[in-house]
C-alpha positions in Angstrom: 33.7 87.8 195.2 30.7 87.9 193.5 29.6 84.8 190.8 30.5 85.7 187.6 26.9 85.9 185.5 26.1 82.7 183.4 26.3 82.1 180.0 23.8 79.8 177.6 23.7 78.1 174.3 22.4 80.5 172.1 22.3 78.7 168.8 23.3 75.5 167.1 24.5 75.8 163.7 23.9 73.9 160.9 26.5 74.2 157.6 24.8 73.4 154.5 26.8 73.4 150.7 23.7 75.6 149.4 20.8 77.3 151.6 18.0 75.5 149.4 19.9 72.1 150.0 19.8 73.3 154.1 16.0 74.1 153.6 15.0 70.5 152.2 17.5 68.7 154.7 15.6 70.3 157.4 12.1 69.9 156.0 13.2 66.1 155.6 15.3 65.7 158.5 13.3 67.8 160.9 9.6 67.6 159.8 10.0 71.4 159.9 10.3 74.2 157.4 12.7 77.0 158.8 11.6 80.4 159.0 13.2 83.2 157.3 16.1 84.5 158.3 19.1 87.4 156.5 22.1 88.3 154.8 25.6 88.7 156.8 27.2 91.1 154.0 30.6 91.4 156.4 30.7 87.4 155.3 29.1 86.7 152.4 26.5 84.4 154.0 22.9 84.2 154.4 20.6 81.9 156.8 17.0 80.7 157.5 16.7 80.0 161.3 14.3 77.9 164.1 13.3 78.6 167.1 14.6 75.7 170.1 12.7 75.4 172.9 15.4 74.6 175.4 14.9 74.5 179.4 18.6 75.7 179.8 18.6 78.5 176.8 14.9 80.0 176.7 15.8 82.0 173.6 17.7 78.8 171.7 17.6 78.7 168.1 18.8 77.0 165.3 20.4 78.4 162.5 21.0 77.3 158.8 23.8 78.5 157.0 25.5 78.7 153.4 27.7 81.2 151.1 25.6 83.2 149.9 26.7 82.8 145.8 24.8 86.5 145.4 27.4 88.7 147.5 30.9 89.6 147.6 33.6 87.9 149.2 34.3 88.8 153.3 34.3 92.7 153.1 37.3 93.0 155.7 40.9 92.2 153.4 42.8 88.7 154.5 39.4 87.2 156.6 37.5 83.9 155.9 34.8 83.4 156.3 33.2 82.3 159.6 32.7 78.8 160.9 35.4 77.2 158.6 32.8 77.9 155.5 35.9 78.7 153.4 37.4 75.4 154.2 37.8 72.9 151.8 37.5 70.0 154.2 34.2 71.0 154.9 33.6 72.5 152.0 34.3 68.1 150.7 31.8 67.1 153.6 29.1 69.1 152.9 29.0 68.1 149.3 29.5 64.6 150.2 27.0 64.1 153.2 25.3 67.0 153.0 24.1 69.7 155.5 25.6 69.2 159.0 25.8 70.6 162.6 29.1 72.0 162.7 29.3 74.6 165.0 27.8 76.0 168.2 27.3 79.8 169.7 27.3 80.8 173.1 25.7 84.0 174.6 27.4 86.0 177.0 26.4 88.5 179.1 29.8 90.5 179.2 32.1 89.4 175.4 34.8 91.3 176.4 34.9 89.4 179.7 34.2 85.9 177.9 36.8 86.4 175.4 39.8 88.0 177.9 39.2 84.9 180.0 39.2 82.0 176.8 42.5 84.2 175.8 44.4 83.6 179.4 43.9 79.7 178.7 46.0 80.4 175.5 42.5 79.9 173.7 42.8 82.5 170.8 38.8 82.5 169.8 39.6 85.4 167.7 38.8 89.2 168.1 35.3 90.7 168.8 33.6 92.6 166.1 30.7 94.3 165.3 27.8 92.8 162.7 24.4 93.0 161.4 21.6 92.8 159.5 18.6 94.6 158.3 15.2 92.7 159.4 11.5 93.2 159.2 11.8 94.6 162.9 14.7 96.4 162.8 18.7 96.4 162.6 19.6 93.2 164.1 22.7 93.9 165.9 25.7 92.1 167.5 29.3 91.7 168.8 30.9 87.9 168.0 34.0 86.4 168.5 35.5 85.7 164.9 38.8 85.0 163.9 40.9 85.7 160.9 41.1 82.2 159.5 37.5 81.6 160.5 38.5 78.4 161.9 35.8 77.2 165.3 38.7 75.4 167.0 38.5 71.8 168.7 36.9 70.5 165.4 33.6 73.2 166.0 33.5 72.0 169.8 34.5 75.3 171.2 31.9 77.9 171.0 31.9 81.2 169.3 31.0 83.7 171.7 28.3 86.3 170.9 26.8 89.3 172.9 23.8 90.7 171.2 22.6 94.5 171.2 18.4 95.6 172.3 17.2 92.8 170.3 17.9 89.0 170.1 16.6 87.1 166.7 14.7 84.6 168.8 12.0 87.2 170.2 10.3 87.1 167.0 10.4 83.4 166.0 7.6 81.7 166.0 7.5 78.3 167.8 8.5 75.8 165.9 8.1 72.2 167.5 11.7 71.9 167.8 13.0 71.0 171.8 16.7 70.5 172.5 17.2 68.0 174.9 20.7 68.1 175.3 24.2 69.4 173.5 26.9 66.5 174.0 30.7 67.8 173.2 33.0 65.3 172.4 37.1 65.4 172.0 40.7 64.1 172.6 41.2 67.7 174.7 38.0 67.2 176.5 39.4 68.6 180.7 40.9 71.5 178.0 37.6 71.8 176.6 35.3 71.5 179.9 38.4 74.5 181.5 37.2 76.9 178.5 33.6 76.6 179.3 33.8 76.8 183.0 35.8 80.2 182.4 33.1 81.8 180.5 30.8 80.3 183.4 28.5 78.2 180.8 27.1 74.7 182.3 24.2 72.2 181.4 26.6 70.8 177.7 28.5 67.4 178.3 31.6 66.7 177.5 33.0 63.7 177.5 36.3 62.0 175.9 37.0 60.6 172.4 36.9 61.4 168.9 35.5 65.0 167.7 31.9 65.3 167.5 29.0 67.3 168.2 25.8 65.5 168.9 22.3 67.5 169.4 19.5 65.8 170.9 15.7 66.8 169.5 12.6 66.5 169.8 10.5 67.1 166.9 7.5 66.4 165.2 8.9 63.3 163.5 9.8 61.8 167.1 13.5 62.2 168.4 16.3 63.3 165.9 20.1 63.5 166.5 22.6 65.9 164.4 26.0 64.9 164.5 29.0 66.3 163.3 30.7 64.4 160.9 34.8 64.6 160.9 
């Protein structure tokens, strides 16, 4: 039987109560202003985004996101929106402690594949859709696991999966000083955990035991930074 083919960190993400507040966080934080980035009118959201060097992911990035107060509500009746934005809990952190890594996405080579395998482990990462958005070069264009409820399961610890179409957003980034060093998962369920991300074949993340957090290693041009999740 031939090895299923890999999958890679594709993109941290990085939940902020307003998209200016994520800007000056990551100018502050970071050393770094992030580069443009679009509108997701499926979810009422909008980003700015960074290019990650990364040894494991060449075509890492990191991503900045917010409601977007401009747009409409989530265009599709009875959905959240994505990566627990909707969720008052977070919602409370964010406004609190402001902007956060909260999430993470993983590429795959084959979604359908990815998502049929998380969904024998009783792992219901939602269904795969369709999304875009217009850039400079282009319809950006992309399929992502999403669910209903836009809960990220396992407190943001499980990835979303993603499959991208001709182009991936990270081709056109400029560098940006930014090098992950690692991506440390951390959680009560952590063997239930490390069993979804051997079945979508993606190594090179730890995960350990303990309390629910996400922890980034970086290198930047302030000297090293860690993001962490805060629960």
């Amino acid at each position: 039987m031939s090895a299923q083919p890999h999958a890679q960190i594709d993109h941290l993400v990085v939940a902020a109560r307003t998209l200016d507040e994520g800007v000056a966080w990551c100018e502050a934080t970071l050393g770094v202003t992030p580069g443009p980035g679009g509108e997701h009118a499926l979810f009422g959201t909008h980003n700015r985004l960074l290019r990650l060097a990364c040894a494991s992911a060449p075509r890492a990035y990191l991503e900045i996101i917010a409601v977007n107060p401009q747009a409409t509500p989530p265009r599709l009746a009875g959905r959240k929106r994505w990566f627990d934005l909707d969720d008052p809990a977070l919602q409370e952190r964010l406004a609190q402690h402001g902007p956060q890594l909260v999430h993470w996405v993983a590429s795959v080579p084959d979604i359908e594949a990815a998502h049929a395998r998380l969904q024998a482990l009783g792992m219901g990462r939602g269904p795969v859709i369709g999304a875009s958005r217009p850039t400079p070069q282009g319809l950006l264009q992309w399929r992502i696991t999403v669910r209903d409820d836009g809960q990220r399961l396992f407190d943001g610890a499980l990835p979303t999966l993603i499959q991208w179409g001709d182009t991936h957003p990270a081709a056109s980034m400029p560098h940006s000083g930014l090098t992950l060093q690692a991506l440390t998962l951390a959680h009560p369920e952590a063997p239930r955990l490390q069993q979804a991300l051997v079945a979508v074949c993606l190594d090179g993340v730890a995960v350990a035991p303990g309390p629910a957090a996400l922890t980034a290693q970086l290198d930047t041009p302030q000297g090293p930074r860690t993001l962490a999740s805060l629960f």
